[in-house]
PyMOL Python script that loads the backbone (N, CA, C, O; Angstrom):
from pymol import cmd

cmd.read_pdbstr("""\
ATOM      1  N   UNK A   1      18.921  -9.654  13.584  1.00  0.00           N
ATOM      2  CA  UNK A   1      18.318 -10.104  12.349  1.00  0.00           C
ATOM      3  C   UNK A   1      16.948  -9.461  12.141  1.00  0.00           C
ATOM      4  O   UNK A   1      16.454  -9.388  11.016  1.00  0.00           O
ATOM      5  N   UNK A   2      16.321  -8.983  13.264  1.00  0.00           N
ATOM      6  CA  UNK A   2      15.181  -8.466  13.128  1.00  0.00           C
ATOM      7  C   UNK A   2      14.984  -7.097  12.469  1.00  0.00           C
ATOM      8  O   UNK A   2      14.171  -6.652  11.659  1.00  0.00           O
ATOM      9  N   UNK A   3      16.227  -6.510  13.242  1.00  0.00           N
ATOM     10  CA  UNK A   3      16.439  -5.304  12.753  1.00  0.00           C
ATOM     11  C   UNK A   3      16.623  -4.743  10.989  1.00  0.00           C
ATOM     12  O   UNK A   3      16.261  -3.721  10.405  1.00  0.00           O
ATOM     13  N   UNK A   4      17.438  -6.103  10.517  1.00  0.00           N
ATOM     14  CA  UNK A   4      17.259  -6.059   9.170  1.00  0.00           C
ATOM     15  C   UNK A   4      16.275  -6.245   8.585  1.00  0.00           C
ATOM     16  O   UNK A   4      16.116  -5.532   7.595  1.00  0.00           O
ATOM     17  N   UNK A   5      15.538  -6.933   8.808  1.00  0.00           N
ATOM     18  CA  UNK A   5      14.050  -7.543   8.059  1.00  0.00           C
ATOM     19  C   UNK A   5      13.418  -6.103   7.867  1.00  0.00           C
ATOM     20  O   UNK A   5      13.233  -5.541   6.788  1.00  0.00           O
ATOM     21  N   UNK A   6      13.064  -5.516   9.396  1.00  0.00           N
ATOM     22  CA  UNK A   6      12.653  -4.159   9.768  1.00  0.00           C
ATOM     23  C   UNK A   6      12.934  -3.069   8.310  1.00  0.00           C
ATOM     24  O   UNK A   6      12.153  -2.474   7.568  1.00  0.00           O
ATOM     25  N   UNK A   7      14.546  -3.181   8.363  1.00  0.00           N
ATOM     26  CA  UNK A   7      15.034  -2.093   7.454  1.00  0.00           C
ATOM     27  C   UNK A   7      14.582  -2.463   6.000  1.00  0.00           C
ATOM     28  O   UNK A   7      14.361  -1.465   5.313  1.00  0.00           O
ATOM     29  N   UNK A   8      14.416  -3.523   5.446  1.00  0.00           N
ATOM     30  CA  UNK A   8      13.799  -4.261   3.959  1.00  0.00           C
ATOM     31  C   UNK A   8      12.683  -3.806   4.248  1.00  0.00           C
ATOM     32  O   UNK A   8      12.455  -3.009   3.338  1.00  0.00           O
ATOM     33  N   UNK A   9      11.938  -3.800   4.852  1.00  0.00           N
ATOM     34  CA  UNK A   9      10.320  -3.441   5.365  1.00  0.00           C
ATOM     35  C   UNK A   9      10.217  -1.795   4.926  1.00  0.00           C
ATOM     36  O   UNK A   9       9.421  -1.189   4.210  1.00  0.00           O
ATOM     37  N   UNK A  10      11.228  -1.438   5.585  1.00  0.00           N
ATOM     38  CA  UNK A  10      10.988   0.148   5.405  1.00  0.00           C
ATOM     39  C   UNK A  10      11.012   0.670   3.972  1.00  0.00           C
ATOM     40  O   UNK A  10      10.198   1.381   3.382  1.00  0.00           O
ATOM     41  N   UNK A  11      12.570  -0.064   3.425  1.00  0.00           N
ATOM     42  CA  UNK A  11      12.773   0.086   1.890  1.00  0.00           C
ATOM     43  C   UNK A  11      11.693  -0.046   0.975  1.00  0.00           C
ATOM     44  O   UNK A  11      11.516   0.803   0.102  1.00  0.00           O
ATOM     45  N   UNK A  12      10.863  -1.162   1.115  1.00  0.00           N
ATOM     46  CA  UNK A  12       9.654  -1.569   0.667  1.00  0.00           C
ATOM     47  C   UNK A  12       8.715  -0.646   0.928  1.00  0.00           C
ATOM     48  O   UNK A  12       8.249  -0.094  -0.068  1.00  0.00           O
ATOM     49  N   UNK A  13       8.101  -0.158   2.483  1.00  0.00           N
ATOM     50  CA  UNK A  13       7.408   0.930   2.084  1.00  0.00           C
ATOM     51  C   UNK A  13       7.660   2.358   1.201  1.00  0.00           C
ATOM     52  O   UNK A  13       6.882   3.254   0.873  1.00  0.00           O
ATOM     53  N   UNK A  14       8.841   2.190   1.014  1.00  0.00           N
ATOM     54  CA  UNK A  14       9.318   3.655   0.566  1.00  0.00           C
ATOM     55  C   UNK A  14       9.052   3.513  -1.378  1.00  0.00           C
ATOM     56  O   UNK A  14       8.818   4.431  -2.164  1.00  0.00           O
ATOM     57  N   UNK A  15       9.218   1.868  -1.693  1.00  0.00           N
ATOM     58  CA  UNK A  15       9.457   1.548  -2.913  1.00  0.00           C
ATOM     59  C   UNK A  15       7.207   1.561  -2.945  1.00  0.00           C
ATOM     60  O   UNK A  15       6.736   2.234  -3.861  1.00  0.00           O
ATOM     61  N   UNK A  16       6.702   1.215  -2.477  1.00  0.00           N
ATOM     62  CA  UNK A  16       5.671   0.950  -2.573  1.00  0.00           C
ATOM     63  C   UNK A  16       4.305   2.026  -2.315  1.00  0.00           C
ATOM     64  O   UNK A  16       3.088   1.843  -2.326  1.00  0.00           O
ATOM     65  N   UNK A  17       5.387   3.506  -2.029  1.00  0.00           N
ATOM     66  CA  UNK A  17       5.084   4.808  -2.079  1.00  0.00           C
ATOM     67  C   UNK A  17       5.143   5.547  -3.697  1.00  0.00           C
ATOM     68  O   UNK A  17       4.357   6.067  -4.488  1.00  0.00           O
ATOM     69  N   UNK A  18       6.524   5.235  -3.609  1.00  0.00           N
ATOM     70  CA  UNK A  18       6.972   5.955  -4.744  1.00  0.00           C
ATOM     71  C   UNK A  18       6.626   5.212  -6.486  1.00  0.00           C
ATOM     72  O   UNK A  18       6.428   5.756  -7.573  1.00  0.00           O
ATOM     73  N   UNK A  19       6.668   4.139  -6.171  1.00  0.00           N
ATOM     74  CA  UNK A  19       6.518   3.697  -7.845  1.00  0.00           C
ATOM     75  C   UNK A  19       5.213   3.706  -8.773  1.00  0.00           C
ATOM     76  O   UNK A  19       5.057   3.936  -9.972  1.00  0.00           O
ATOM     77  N   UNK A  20       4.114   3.275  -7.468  1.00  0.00           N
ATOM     78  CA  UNK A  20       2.504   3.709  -8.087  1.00  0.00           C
ATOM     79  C   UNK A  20       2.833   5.257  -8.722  1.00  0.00           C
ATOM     80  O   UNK A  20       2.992   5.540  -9.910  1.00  0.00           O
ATOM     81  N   UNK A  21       2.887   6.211  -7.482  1.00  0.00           N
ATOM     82  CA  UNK A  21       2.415   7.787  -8.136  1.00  0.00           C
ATOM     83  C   UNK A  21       3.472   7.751  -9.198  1.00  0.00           C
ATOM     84  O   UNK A  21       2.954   8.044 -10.276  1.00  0.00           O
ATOM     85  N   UNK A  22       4.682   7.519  -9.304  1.00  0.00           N
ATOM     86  CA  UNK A  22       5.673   7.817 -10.363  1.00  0.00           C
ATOM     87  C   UNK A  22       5.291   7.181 -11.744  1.00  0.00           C
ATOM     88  O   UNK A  22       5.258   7.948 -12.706  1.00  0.00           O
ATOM     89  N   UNK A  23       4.961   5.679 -11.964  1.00  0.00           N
ATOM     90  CA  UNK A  23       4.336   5.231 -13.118  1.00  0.00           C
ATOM     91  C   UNK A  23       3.012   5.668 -13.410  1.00  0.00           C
ATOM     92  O   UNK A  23       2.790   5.279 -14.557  1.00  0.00           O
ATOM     93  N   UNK A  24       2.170   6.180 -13.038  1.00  0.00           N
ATOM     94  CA  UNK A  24       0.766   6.085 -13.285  1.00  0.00           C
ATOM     95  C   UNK A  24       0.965   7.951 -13.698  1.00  0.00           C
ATOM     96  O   UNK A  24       0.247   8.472 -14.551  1.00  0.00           O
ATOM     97  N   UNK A  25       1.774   8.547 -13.120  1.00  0.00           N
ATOM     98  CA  UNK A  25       2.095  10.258 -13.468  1.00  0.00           C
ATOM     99  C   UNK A  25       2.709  10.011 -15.031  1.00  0.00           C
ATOM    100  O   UNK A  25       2.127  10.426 -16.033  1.00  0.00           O
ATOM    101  N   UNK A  26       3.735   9.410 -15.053  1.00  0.00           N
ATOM    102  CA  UNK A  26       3.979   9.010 -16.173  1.00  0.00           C
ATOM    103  C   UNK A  26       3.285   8.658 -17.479  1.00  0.00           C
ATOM    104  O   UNK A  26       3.074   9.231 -18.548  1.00  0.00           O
ATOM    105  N   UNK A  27       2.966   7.230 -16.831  1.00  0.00           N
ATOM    106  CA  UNK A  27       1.842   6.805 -17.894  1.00  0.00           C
ATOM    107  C   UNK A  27       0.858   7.993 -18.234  1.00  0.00           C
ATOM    108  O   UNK A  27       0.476   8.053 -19.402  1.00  0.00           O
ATOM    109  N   UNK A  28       0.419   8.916 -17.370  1.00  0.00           N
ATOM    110  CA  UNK A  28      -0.420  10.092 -18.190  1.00  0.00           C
ATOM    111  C   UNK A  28       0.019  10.740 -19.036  1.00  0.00           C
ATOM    112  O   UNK A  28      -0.472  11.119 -20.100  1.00  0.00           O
ATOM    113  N   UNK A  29       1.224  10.933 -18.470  1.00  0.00           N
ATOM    114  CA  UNK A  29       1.997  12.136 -19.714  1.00  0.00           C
ATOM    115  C   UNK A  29       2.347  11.536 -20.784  1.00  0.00           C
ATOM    116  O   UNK A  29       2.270  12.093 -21.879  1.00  0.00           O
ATOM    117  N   UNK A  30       2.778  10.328 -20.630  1.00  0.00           N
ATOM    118  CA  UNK A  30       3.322   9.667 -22.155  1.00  0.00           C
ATOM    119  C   UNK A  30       1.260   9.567 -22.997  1.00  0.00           C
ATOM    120  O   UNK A  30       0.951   9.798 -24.166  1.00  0.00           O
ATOM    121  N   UNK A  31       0.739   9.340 -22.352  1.00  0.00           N
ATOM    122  CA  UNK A  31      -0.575   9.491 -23.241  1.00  0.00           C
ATOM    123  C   UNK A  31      -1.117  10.540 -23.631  1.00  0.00           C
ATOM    124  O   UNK A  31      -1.637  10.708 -24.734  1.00  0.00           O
ATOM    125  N   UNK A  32      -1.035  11.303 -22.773  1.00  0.00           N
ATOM    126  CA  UNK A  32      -1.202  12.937 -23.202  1.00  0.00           C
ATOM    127  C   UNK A  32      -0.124  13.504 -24.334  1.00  0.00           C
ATOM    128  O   UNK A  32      -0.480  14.296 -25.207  1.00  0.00           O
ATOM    129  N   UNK A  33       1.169  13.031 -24.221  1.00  0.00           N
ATOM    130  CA  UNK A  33       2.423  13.840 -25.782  1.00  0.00           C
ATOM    131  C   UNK A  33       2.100  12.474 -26.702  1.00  0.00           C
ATOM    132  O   UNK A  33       2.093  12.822 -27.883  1.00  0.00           O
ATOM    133  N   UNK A  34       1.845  11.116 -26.573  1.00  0.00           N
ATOM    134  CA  UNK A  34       2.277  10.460 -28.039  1.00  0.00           C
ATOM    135  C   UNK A  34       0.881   9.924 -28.679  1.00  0.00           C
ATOM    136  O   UNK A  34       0.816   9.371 -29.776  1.00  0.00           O
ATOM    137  N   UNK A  35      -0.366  10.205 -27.713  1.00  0.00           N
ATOM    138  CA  UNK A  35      -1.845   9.500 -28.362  1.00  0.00           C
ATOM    139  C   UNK A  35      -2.321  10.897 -28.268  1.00  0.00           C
ATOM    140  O   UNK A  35      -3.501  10.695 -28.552  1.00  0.00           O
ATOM    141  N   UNK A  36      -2.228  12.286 -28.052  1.00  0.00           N
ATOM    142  CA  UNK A  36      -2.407  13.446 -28.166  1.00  0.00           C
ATOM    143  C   UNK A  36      -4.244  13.607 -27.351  1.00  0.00           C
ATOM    144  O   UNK A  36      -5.146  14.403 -27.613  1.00  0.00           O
ATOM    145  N   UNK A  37      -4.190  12.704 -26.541  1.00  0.00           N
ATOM    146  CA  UNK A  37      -5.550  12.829 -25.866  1.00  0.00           C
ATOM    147  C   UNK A  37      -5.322  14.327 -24.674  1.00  0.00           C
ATOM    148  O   UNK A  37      -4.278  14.962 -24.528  1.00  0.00           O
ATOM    149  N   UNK A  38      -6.346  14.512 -24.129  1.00  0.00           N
ATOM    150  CA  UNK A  38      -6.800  15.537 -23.168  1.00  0.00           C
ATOM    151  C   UNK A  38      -5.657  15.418 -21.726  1.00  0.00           C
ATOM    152  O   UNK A  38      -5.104  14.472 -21.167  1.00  0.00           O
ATOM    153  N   UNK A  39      -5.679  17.433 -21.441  1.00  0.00           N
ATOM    154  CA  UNK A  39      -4.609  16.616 -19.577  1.00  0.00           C
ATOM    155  C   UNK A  39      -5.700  16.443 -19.020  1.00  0.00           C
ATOM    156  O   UNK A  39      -6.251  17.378 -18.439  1.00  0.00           O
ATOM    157  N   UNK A  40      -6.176  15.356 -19.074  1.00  0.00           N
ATOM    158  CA  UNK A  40      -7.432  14.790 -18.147  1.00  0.00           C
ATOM    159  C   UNK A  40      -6.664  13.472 -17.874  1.00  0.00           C
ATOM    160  O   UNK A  40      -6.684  12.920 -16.774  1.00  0.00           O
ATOM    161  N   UNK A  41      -5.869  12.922 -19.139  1.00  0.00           N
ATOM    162  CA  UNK A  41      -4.653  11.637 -18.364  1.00  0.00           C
ATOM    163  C   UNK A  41      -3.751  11.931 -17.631  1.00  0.00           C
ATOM    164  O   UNK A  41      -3.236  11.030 -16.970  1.00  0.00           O
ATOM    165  N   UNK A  42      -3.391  12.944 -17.543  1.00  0.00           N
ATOM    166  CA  UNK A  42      -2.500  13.617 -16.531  1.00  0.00           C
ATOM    167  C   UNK A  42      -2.719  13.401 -15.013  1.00  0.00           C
ATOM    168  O   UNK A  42      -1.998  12.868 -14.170  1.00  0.00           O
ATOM    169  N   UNK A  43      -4.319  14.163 -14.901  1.00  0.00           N
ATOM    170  CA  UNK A  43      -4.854  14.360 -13.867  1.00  0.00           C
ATOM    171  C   UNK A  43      -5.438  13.035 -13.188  1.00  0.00           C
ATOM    172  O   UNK A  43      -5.493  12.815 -11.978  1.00  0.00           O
ATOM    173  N   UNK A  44      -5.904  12.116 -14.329  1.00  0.00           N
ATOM    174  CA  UNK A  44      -6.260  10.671 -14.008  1.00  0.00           C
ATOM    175  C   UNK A  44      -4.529  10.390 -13.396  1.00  0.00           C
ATOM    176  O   UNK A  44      -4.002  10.797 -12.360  1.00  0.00           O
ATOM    177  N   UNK A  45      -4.074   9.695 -14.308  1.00  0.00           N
ATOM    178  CA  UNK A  45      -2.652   9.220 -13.652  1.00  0.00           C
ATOM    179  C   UNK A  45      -2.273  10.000 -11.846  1.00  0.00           C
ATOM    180  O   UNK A  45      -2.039   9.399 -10.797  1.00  0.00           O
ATOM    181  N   UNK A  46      -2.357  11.590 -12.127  1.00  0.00           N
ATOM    182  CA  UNK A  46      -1.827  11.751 -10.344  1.00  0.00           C
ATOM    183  C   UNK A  46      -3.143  11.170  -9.768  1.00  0.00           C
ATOM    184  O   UNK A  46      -2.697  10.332  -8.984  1.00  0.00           O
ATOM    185  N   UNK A  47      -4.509  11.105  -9.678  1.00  0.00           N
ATOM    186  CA  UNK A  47      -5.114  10.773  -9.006  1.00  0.00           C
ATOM    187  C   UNK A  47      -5.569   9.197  -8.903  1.00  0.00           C
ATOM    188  O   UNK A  47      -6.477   8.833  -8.157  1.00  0.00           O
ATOM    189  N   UNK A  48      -4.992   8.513  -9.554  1.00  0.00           N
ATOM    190  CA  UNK A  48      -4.984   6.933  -9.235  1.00  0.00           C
ATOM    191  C   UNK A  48      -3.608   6.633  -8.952  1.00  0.00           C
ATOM    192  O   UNK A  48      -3.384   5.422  -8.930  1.00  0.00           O
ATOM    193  N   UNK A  49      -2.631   7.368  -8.732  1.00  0.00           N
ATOM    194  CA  UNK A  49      -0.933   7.310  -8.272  1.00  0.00           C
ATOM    195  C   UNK A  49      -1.733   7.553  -7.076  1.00  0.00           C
ATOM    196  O   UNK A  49      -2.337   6.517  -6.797  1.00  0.00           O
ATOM    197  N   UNK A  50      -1.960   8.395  -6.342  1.00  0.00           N
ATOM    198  CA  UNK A  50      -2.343   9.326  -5.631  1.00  0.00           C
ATOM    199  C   UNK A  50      -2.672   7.920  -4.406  1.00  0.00           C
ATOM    200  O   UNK A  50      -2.117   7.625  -3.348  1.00  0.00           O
ATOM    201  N   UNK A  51      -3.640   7.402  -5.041  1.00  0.00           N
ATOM    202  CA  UNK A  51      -4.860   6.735  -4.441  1.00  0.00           C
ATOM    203  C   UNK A  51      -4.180   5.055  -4.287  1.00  0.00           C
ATOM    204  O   UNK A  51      -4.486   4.393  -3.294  1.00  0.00           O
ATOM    205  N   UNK A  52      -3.298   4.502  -5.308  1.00  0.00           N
ATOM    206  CA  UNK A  52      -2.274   3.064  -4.927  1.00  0.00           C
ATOM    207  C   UNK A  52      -1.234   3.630  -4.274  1.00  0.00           C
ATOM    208  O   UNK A  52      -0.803   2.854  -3.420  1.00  0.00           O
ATOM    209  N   UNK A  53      -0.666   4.629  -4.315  1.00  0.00           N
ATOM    210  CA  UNK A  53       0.389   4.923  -3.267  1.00  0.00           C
ATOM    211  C   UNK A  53      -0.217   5.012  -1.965  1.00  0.00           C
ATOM    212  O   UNK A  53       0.653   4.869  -1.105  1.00  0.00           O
ATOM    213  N   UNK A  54      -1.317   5.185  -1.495  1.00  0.00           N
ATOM    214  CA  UNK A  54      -2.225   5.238   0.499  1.00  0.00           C
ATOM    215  C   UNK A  54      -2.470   3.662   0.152  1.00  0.00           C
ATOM    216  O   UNK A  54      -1.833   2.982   0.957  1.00  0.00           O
ATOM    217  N   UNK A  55      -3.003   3.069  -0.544  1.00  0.00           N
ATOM    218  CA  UNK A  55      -3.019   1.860  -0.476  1.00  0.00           C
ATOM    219  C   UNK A  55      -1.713   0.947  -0.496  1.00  0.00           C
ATOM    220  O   UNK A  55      -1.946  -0.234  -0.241  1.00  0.00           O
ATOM    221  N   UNK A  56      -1.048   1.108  -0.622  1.00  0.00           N
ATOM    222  CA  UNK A  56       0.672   0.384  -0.830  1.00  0.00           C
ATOM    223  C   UNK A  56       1.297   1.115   0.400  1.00  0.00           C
ATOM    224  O   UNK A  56       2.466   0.800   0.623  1.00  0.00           O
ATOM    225  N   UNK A  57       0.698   2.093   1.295  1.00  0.00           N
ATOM    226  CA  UNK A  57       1.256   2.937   2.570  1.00  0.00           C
ATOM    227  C   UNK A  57       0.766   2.230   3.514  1.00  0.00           C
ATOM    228  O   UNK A  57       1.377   1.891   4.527  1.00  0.00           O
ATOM    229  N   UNK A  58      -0.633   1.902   3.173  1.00  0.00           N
ATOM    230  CA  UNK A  58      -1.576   1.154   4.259  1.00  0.00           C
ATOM    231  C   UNK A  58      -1.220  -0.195   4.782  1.00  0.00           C
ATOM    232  O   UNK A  58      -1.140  -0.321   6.004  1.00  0.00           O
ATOM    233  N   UNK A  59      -0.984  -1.277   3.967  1.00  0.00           N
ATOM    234  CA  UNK A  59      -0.881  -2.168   3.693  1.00  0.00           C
ATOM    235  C   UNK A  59       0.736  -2.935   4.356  1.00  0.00           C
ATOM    236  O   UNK A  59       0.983  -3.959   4.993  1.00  0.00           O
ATOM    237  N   UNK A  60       1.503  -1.895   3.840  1.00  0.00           N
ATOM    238  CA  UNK A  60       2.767  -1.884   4.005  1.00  0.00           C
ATOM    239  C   UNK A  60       2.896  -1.286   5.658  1.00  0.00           C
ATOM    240  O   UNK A  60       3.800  -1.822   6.299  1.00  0.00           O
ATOM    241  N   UNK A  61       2.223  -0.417   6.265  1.00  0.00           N
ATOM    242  CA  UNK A  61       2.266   0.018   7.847  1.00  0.00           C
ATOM    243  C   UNK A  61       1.982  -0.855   8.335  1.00  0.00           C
ATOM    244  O   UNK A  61       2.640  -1.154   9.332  1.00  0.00           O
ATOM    245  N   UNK A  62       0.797  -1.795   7.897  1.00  0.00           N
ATOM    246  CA  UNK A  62       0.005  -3.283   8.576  1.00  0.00           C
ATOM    247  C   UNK A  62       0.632  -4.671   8.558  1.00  0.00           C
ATOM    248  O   UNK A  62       0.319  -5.647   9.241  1.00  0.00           O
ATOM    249  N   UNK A  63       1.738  -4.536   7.485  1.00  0.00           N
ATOM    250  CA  UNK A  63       2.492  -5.424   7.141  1.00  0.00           C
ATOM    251  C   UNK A  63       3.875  -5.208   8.633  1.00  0.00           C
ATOM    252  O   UNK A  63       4.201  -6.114   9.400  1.00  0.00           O
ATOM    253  N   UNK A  64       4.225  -4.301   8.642  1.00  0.00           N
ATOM    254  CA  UNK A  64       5.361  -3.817   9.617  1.00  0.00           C
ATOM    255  C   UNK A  64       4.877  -3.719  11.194  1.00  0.00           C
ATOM    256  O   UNK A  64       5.682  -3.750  12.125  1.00  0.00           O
ATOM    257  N   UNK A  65       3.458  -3.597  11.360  1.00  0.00           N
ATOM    258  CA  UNK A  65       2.904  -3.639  12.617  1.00  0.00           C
ATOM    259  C   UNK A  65       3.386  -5.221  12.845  1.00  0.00           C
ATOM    260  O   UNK A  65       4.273  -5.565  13.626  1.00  0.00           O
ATOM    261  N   UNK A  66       2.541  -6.179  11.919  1.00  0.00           N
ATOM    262  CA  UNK A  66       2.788  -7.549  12.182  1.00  0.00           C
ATOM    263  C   UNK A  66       4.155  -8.084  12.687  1.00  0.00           C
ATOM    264  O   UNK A  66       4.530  -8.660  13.708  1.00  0.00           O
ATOM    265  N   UNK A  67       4.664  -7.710  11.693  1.00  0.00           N
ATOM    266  CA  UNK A  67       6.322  -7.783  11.930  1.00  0.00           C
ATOM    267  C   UNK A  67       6.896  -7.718  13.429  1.00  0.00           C
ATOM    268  O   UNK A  67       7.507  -8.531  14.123  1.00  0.00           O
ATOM    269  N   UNK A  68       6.511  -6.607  13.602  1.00  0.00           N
ATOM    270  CA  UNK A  68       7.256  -5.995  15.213  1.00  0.00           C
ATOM    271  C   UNK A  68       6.507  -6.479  16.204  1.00  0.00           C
ATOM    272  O   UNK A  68       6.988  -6.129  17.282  1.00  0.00           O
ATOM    273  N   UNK A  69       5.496  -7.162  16.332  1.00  0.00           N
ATOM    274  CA  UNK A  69       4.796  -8.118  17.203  1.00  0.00           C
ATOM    275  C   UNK A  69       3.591  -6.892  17.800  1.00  0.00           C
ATOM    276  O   UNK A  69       3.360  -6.858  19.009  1.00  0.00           O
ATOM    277  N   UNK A  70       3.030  -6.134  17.053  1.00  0.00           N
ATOM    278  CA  UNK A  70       2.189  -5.265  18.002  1.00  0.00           C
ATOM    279  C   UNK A  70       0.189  -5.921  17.854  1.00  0.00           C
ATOM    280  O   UNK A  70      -0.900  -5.942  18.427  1.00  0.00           O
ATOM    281  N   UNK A  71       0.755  -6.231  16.936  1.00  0.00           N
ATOM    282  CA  UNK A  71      -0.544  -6.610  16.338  1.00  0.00           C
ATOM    283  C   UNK A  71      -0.935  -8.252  17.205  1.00  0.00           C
ATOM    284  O   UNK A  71      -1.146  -9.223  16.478  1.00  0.00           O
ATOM    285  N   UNK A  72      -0.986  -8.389  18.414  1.00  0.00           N
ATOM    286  CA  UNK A  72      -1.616  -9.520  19.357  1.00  0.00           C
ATOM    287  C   UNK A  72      -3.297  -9.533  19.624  1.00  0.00           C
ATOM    288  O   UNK A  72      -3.833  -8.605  20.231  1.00  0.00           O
ATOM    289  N   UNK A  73      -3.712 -10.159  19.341  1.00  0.00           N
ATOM    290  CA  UNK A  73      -5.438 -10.563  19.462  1.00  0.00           C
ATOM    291  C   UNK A  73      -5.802 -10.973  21.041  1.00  0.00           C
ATOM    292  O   UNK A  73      -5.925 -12.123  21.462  1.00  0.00           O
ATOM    293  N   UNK A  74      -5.915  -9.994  21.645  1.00  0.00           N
ATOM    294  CA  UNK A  74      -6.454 -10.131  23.270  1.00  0.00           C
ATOM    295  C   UNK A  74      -7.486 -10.457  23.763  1.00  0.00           C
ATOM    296  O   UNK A  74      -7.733 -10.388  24.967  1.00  0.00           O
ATOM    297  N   UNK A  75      -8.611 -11.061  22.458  1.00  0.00           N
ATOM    298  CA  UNK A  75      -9.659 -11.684  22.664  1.00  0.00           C
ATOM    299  C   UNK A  75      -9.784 -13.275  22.762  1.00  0.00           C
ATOM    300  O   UNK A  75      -9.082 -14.067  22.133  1.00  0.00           O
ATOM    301  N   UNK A  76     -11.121 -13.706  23.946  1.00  0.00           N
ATOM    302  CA  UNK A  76     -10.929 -14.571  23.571  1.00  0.00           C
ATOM    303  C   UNK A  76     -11.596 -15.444  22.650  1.00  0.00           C
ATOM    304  O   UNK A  76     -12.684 -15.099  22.190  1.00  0.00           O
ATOM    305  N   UNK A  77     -10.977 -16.728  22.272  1.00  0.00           N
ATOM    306  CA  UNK A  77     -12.035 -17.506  20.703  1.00  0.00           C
ATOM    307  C   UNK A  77     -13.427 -17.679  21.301  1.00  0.00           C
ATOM    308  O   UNK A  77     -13.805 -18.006  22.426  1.00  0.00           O
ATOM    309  N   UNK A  78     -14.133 -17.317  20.055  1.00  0.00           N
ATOM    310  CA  UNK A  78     -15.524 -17.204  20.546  1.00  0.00           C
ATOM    311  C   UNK A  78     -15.932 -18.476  20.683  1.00  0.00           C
ATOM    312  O   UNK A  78     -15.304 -19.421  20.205  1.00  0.00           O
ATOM    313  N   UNK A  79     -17.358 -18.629  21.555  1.00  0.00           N
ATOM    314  CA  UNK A  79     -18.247 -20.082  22.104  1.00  0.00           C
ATOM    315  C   UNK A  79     -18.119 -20.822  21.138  1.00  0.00           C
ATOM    316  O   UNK A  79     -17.833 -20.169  20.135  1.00  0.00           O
ATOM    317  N   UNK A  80     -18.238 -22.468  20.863  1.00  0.00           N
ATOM    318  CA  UNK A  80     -18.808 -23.068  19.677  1.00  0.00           C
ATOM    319  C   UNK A  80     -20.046 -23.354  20.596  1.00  0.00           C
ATOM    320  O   UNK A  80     -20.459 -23.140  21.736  1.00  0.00           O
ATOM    321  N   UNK A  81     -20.429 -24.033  19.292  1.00  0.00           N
ATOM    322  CA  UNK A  81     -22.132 -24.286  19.742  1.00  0.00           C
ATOM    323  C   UNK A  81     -22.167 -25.269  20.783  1.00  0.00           C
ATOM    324  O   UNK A  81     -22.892 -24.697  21.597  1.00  0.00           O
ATOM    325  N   UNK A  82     -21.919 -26.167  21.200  1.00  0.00           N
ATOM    326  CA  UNK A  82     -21.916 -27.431  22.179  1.00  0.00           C
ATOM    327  C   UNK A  82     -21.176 -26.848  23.589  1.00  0.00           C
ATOM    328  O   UNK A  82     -21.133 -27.449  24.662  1.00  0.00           O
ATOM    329  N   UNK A  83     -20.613 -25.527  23.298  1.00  0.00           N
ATOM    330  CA  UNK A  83     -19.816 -25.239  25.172  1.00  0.00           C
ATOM    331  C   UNK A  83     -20.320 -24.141  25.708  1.00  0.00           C
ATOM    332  O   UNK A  83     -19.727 -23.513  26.585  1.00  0.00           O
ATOM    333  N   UNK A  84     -21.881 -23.685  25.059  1.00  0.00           N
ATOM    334  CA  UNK A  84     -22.301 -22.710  25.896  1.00  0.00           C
ATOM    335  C   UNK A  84     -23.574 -23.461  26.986  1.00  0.00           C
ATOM    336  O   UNK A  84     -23.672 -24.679  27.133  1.00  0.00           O
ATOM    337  N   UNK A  85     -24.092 -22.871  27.381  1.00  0.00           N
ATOM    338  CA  UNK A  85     -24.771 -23.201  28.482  1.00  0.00           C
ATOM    339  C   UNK A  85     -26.378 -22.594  28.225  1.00  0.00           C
ATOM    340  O   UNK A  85     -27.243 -22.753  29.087  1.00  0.00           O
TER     341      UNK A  85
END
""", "prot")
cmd.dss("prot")
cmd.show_as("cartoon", "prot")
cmd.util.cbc("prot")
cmd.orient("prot")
């Protein structure tokens, strides 16, 4: 069962790669042919695709670390005020 979760995980990073840069590339070009503005929306769109797709990569690697149990806190809870010495 783990293994599946795993594989939805992956799908998800792959969906959470691809749909930022693909809509936001888009969205430039449809503003650039039907509001006849500058390819400066072009270049905006790949570079904020660009920039939520590492963020939706990031997020989604940290999400899948958790998952697979790697992510354990080997510290221990810090002093409260009344048990130090």
């Amino acid at each position: 069962m783990k293994n599946i979760s795993l594989l939805l995980w992956l799908t998800q990073l792959g969906l959470s790669v691809a749909v930022p840069l693909g809509g936001f590339v888009l969205l430039g070009l449809w503003l650039h042919n039907s509001c006849g503005w500058g390819s400066w929306t072009v270049w905006a769109g790949i570079i904020l695709g660009a920039y939520c797709a590492i963020e939706g990569f990031h997020s989604s690697l940290k999400n899948l670390q958790r998952m697979a149990g790697d992510d354990k806190q080997e510290q221990e809870p810090p002093v409260s005020f009344n048990e130090h010495e």
